[in-house]
N, C-alpha and C positions, 0 to 999 in steps of 0.2 A: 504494500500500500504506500512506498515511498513516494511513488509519481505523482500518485493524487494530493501532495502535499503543495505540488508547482502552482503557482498563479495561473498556469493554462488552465488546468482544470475545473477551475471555480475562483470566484475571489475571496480573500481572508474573510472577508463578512459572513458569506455564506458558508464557511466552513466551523466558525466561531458558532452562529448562528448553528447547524446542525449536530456540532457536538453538543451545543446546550440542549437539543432536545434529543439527544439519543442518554444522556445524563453524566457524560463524562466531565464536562464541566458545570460547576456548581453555578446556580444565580448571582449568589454573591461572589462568586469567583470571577465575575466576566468580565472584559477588560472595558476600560472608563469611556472609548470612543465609541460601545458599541452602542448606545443608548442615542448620543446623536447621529449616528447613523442610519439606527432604525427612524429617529423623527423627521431626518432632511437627508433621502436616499437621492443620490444623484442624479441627473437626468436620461446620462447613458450609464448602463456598467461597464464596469473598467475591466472588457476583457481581455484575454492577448490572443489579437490577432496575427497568426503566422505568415511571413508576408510570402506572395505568391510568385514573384519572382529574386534571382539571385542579384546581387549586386555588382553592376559592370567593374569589373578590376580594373578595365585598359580605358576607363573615363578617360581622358587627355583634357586638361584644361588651358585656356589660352589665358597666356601669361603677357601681359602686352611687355616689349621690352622697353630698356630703359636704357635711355642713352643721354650722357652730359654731354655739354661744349667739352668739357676736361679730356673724356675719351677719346675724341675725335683728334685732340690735336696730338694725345697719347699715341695713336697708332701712327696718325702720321710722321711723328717724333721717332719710332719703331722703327717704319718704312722704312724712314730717310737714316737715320743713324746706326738702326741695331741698338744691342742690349751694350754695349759698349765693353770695352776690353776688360772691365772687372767683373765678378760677380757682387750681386746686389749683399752687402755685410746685414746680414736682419741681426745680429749679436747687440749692435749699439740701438738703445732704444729713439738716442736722438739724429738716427741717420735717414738723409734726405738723399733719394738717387739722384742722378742729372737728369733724371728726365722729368720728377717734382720740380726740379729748381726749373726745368724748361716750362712747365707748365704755369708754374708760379710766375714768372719773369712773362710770360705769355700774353695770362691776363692782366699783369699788372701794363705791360705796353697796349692791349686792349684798353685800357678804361679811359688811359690819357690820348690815343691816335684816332685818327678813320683810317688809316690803312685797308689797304685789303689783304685778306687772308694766309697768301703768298706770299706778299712783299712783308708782311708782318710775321710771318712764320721766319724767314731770311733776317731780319732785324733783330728778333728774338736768337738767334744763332749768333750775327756780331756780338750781343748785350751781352750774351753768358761770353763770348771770347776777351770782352775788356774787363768779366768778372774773374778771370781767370782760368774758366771752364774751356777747355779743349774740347769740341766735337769733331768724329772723326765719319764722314760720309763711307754709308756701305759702298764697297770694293774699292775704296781709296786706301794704296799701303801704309803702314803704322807709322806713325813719324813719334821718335823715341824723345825725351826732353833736351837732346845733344843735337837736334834739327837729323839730317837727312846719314848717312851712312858714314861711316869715316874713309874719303874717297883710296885712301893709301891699303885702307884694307879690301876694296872692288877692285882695284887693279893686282893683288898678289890673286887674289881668285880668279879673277880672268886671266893671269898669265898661266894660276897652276891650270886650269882646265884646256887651254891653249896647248899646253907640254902633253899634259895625258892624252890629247887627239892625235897632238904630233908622234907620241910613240908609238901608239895602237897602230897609228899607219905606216910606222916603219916598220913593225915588229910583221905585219900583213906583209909589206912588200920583202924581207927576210925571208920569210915562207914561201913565196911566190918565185926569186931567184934559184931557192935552194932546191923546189920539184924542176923549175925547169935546168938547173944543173943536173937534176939524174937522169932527167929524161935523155938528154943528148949525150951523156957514158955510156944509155945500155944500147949492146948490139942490137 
C-alpha cells in the first residue's frame, strides 16, 4: 500500500479525511488544517496531473548576441597585429595587454576626434608608439630592441652558406672527373 500514499492517488485531504472514518485516526487527533479545509474546499482539486507529452531536450533557444564597439576594434587589433610576441602574464593581477591599452587609447582618441574608423585605428597605432608600445604588423619580421640584425653577423652567414655550395659542387664535380677517369683505363 506504499503507492497509495503518493499525491497521485488522492490528495492529503482525502486520505486524512478516510483514515478518520475507517478509525485509524482519532477526532481529536486530526491535524489543525483539516477543519478549514473541510469549510472552504477549493474550487478545483489539487490533483496531479501526469503530463502527456515528454519534454523537448534539443529546445534551442535564441540567444540574441552581443556585440560592443570594444570587440570590434579587439578583433580588428587581432587581425592587424596578432597576439603579439609575448604571452598574455594572467599571474599579475594589475596586468593590462597591449591590446586593452589599444582599446583604451582607442576610445579615448574617439571621444576627442571625428576621424574615421581607419585613419583612427592608424592614429591609435602612432599614440601607443610615442607611448612606448611597439606594434609589430602580422608577417612583418621581428625587429629586436638593437633595431635591425647586426649586418657583420649576415655577411659571415652568407659567406659560410656561399662556401658550403661552393664545396658540394666541387666535391660533385671530384666524383664526376674520377668515373670519367675509369671509364677511359678500362679496355
Amino acid at each position: 500500500m506504499a503507492g497509495s500514499r503518493l499525491e497521485r492517488f488522492g490528495t492529503v485531504f482525502t486520505r486524512v479525511r478516510d483514515l478518520m472514518r475507517s478509525g485509524v485516526i482519532k477526532p481529536s487527533d486530526k491535524p489543525i488544517w483539516y477543519d478549514v479545509y473541510e469549510a472552504f474546499p477549493p474550487k478545483r482539486d489539487p490533483l496531479h496531473v501526469k503530463p502527456h507529452t515528454r519534454p523537448c531536450t534539443n529546445k534551442q533557444e535564441d540567444v540574441p548576441e552581443i556585440f560592443y564597439r570594444e570587440d570590434e576594434v579587439r578583433a580588428k587589433f587581432y587581425v592587424q597585429y596578432g597576439t603579439g610576441p609575448r604571452p598574455l602574464d594572467l599571474v599579475k593581477s594589475n596586468f593590462v595587454s597591449t591590446c586593452q591599452r589599444f582599446v583604451d587609447k582607442y576610445t579615448e582618441l574617439k571621444s576627442h576626434s571625428e576621424l574615421e574608423d581607419s585613419a583612427l585605428f592608424e592614429d591609435t597605432g602612432k599614440a601607443l608608439l610615442t607611448d612606448g608600445i611597439m606594434l609589430r604588423r602580422r608577417g612583418a619580421p621581428p625587429v629586436s630592441a638593437e633595431g635591425s640584425r647586426d649586418p657583420v653577423l649576415e655577411l659571415k652567414l652568407t659567406d659560410m652558406l656561399a662556401e658550403q655550395q661552393s664545396v658540394g659542387a666541387d666535391s660533385e664535380e671530384t666524383t664526376e672527373t674520377t668515373d670519367t677517369h675509369t671509364d677511359t683505363h678500362t679496355p
